[in-house]
N, C-alpha and C positions, 0 to 999 in steps of 0.2 A: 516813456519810463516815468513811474513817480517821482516826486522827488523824496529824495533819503532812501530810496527799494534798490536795494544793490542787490538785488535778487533776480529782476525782470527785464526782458527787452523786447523789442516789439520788432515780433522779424521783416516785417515790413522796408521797415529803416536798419538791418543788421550792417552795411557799412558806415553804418555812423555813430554806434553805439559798442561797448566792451563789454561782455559778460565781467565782472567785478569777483575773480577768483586770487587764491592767494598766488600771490607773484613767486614765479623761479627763475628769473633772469638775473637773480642779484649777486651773482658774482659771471667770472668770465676768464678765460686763460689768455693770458696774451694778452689780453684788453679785448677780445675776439670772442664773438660768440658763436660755437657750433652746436649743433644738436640733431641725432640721429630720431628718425620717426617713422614709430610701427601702425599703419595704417589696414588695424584687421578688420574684420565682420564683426567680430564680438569688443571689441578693447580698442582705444588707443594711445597710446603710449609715448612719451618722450622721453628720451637720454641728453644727459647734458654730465659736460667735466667741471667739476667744480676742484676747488681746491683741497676739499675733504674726499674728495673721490668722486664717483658717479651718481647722477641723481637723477630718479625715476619719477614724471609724472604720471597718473592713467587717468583716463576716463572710461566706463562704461558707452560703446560705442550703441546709443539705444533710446528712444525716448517712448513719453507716453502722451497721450490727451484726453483731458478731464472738462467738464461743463464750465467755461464761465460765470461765477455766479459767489455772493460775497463770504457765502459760506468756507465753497472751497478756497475763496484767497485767506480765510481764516486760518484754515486746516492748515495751505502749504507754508504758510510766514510760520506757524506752531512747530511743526516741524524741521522748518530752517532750508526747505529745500532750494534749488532755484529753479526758475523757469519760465516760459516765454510767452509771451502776450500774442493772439493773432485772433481777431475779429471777437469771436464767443469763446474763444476754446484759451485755455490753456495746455502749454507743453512743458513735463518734466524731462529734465534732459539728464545724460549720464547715468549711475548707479541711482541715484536718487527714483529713477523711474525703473530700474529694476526691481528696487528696494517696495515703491509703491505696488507694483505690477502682482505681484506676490500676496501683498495684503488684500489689493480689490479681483484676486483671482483671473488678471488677465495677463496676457501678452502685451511685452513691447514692443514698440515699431524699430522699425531698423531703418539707418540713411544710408545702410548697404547689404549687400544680398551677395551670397556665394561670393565672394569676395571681391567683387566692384560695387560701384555707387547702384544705387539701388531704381531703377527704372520702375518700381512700383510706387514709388513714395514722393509726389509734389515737392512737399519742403526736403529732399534728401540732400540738396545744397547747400542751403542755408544752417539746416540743422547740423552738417559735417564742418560747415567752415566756423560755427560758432565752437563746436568743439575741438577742433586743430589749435585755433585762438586763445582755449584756457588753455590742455595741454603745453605751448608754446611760452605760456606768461605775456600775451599779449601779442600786438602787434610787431614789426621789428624796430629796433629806435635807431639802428643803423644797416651797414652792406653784410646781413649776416644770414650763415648759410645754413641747412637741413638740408640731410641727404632720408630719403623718405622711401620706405618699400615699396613695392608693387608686385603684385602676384607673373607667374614666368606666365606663357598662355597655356592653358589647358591642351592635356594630349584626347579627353574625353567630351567635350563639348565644342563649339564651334563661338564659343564666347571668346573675343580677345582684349588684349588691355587696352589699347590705343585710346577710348576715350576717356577709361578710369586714369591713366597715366596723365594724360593735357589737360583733365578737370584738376587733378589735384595740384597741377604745376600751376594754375590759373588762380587757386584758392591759396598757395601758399604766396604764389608772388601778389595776389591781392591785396597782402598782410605785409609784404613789404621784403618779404624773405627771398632770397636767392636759393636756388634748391636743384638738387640733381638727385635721379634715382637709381635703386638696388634693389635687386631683385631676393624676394624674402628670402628663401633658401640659401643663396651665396652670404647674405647677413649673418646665417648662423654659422655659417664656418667662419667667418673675420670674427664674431666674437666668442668658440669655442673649438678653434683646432691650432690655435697655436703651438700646441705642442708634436704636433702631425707636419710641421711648416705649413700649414695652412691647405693641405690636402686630405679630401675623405668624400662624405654625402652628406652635407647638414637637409635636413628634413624640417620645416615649419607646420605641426600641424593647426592651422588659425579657423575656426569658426565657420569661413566660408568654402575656405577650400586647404589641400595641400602639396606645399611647394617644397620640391626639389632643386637642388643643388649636388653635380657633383664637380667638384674642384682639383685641381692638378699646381703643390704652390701658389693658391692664392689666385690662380685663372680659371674662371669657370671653363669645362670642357661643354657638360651637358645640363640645362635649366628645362623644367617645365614643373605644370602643377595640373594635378587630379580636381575636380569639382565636387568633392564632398570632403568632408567637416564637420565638426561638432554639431552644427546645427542639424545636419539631416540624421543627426543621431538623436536629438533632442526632441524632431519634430517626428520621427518614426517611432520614436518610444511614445511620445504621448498619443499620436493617432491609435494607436495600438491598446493602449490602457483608457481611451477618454478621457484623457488630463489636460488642461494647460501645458503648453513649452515652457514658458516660465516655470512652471513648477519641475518639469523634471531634467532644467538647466540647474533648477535649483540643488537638489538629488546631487545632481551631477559634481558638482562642485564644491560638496557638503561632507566629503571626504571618505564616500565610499571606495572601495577594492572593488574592481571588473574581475576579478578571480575569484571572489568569495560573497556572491550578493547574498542580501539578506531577505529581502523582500522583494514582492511581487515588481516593484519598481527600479530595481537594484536588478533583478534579471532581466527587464527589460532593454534596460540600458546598458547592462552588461553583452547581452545576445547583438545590438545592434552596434557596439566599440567591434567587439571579434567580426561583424561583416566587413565593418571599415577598411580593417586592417588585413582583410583577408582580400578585398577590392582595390584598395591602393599597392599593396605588395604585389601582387600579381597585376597589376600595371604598371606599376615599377620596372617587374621582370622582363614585361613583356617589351618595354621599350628600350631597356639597354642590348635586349638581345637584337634590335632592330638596326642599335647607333651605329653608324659608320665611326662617328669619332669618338668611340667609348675609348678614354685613356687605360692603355698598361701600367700600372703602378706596380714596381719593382717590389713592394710589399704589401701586406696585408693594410689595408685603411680602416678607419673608426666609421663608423653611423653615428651622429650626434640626432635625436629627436627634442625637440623645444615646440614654443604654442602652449596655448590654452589648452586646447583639449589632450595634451598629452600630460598634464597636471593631476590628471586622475588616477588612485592609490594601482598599483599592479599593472600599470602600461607598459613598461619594458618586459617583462614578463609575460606578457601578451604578444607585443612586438614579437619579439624571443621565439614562441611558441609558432607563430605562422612562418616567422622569417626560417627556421631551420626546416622546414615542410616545404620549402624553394631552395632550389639553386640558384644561387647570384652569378650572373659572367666576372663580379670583381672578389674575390679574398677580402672578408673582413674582418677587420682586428679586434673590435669590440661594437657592442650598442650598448649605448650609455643616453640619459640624461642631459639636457645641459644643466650647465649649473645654479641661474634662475631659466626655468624654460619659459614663462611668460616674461620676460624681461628680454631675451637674448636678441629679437630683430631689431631692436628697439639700439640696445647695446653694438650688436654690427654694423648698422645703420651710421652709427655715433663715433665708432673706427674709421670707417670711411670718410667721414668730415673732417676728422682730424689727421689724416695722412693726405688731404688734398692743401694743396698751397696753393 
């Protein structure tokens, strides 16, 4: 690293060096710090109690790489970005490389794929633990805990967590953290069914995949997750038009309504949301009508949907529209929103750390 460049590090040596981001650890309850961590395909996210309330870090979970060479280290100190030094190449890490990716018309790399560590990507290590690290506000300075997602296993692919699970346990205790996991969907109901006692179906829809929870007070009965996500929503809309992904993540996110497209790229993306939801619902159905241990609930329960990709204008509405076109084996009482959906695993996550002693 230069010296005075609190922008750059050289991932070579990434145990020995701190990306130089603004600090979040500067208060603590108790004298104790916990913090719940949402570890999606697209975002990553930390919750923390502060004395003001709850406090959200993110990162764009994504990087890019550009030529070595003096021009470009011109360009990115002009623009304030950061990012990482490796032989010839430079790496912009977080939004700042989405932010680029969009200008030079390309795709970002991902350090995760369908919602584990990414088996396509060399540096997908290095590049995730440098981001857990800002996220986090650093290292730990003491015995302090993070309770961090991890996807249920898929009922549709033959991928399971076990190594995404003891990579991430190995990257946070790395960093000095004590850490125990939760499974994304049980997250969303600790942090939006209290009013249910803590029973219903929280739903995560996250970028790589989506996870399932259905919960009986606060004990999961039945976990699992689907293998599609934003992203194959992002990357079939652009095969389809000859577009960059990044651009029609971009679209995506840009505050269009999947009920009312406007353009050729807005129906795109619109036609491949209703498949989604027409694939995971009826994998849904199909699996509860399989469960041996589907709980009876003496009344009607909520569906909470949260995630990234459920952020886009007229999803419930959509949800709505396929969901009454099936029959559920359970009585539901409503489908709603959570209340931030990109925030919420993040948030249940942050629950669980603080009801562990």
């Amino acid at each position: 690293m230069n010296k005075g460049d609190e922008k750059t590090i050289d991932m070579d040596i990434v145990d020995e060096k701190v990306v130089k981001l603004e600090e979040v650890k500067d208060e603590k309850i108790d004298g104790k710090f916990k913090a719940g961590l949402d570890i999606d395909t697209a975002n990553l996210l930390c919750a923390r109690e502060a004395d003001n309330g709850v406090i959200i870090k993110a990162q764009r979970d994504a990087f890019i790489d550009i030529e070595r060479n003096d021009f470009t280290k011109k360009m990115l100190e002009k623009m304030n970005v950061q990012y990482i030094i490796r032989d010839n190449t430079y790496y912009i890490i977080g939004e700042d490389s989405f932010e680029l990716a969009n200008v030079l018309n390309r795709s970002t790399r991902r350090p995760m794929k369908n919602g584990f560590i990414s088996s396509d990507e060399v540096d997908a290590i290095p590049i995730i633990k440098i981001l857990i690290e800002s996220v986090l506000g650093g290292k730990a300075k003491e015995n302090e805990l993070v309770y961090y997602s991890v996807p249920a296993n898929p009922i549709d692919s033959e991928l399971n967590v076990t190594y995404h699970k003891g990579m991430m346990k190995s990257i946070l205790e790395s960093l000095g953290y004590r850490c125990k996991t939760l499974i994304e969907g049980h997250a969303v109901v600790f942090a939006e069914m209290e009013n249910s006692g803590y029973s219903g179906i929280g739903i995560s829809f996250g970028a790589g995949m989506v996870n399932l929870s259905v919960s009986y007070r606060g004990i999961p009965a039945i976990e699992f997750s689907v293998a599609r996500g934003g992203d194959w929503i992002d990357i079939n809309s652009a095969n389809a038009l000859g577009k960059e992904v990044s651009r029609m993540t971009s679209i995506k996110e840009g505050g269009m309504d999947i009920n009312t497209p406007k353009n050729s790229d807005e129906i795109a993306i619109s036609l491949y949301y209703q498949e989604l939801l027409r694939y995971i619902l009826k994998n849904i159905k199909k699996k509860f009508e399989k469960a041996k241990d589907l709980p009876h609930f003496k009344n009607p329960v909520p569906i909470v949907c949260a995630g990234g990709t459920s952020l886009v204008g007229g999803f419930i509405d959509a949800f709505n529209k396929v969901h009454e076109s099936m029959k559920f084996p359970i009585d539901i009482s409503e489908i709603r929103l959570a209340g931030e959906p990109l925030n919420s695993v993040a948030k249940g996550c942050l629950i669980s750390s603080l009801m562990d002693e």
